[in-house]
C-alpha positions as CSV (number, residue, x, y, z in Angstrom):
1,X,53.2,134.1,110.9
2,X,54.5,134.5,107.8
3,X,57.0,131.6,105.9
4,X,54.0,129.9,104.3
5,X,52.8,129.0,101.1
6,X,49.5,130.6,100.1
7,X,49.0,129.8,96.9
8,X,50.3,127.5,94.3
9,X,49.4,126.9,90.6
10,X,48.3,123.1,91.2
11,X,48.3,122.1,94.6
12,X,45.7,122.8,97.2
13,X,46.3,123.6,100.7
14,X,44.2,123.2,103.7
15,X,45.9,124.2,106.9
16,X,44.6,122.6,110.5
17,X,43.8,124.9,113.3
18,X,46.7,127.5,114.5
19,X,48.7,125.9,118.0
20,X,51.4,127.3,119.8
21,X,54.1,124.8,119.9
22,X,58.1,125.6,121.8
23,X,61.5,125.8,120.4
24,X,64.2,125.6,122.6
25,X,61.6,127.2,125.0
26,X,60.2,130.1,122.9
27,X,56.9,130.0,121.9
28,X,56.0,129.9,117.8
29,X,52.9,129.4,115.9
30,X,51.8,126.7,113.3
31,X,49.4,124.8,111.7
32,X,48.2,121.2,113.3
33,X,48.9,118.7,111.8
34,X,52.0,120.3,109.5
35,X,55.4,118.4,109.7
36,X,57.2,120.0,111.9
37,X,59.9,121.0,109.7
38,X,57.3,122.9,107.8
39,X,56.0,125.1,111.3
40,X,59.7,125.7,111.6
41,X,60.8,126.4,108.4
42,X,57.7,129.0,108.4
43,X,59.1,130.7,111.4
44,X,62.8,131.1,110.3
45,X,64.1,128.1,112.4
46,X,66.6,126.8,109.8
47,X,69.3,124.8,112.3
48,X,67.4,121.8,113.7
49,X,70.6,120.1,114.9
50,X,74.0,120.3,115.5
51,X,76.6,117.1,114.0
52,X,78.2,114.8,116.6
53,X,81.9,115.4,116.0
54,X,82.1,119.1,114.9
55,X,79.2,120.4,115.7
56,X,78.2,121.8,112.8
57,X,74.4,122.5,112.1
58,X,71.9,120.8,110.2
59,X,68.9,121.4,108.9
60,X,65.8,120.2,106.4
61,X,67.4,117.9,103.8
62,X,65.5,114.8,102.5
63,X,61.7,115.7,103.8
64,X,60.8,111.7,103.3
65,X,62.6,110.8,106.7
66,X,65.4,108.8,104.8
67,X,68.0,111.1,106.8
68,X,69.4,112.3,110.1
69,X,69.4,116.0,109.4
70,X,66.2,116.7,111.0
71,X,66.4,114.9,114.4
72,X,65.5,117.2,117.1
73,X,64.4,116.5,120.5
74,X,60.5,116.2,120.6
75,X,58.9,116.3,124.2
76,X,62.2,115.3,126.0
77,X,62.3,112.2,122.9
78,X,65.4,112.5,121.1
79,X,66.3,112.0,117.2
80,X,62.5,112.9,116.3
81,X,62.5,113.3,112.4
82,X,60.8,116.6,112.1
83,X,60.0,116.3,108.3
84,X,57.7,113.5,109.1
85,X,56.8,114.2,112.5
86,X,53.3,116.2,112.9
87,X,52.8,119.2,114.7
88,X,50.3,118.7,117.7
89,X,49.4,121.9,120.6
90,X,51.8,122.5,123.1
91,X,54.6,120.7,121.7
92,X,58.0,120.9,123.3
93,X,60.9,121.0,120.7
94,X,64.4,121.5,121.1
95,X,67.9,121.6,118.9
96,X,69.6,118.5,119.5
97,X,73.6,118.1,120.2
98,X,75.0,115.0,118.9
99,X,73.1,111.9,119.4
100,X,71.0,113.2,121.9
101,X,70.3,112.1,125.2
102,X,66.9,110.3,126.6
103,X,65.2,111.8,129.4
């Protein structure tokens, strides 16, 4: 695992346990706990969704959930915001096209 901070001249970090967690059906690794769009981030996953009329991908923006950037579909649950969603074991993730649809 490696896109992490480690160290930082004045904040602290405490990571949860490891989990393994799916994107688009392959397995990845992050800390519980973590915004999702952190786990991703850390793993190279920069494209979190793709726009409704072109298509064209999106990705961490805002971080405070103010946006649409991040949606992504969490355990069949579309327009999840992943920069204020936490990380839990096992989680199903997916890149969501357009508004998404509920399963």
């Amino acid at each position: 695992m490696g896109g992490w901070i480690r160290e930082h001249p004045i904040l602290t970090y405490q990571h949860g346990r490891k989990v393994k967690f799916y994107v688009d059906g392959k397995e990845y690794e992050g800390y519980e706990g973590e915004p999702i769009a952190a786990a991703l981030h850390a793993n190279g996953i920069r494209v979190y969704r793709k726009s409704m009329v072109l298509e064209r991908p999106r990705g961490f923006f805002c971080a405070v959930g103010k946006c649409s950037s991040c949606f992504m579909v969490v355990n069949g649950t579309p327009n999840v915001r992943v920069c204020i969603t936490p990380l839990k074991e096992g989680m199903r993730i997916e890149t969501q096209v357009g508004k998404g649809e509920i399963r």
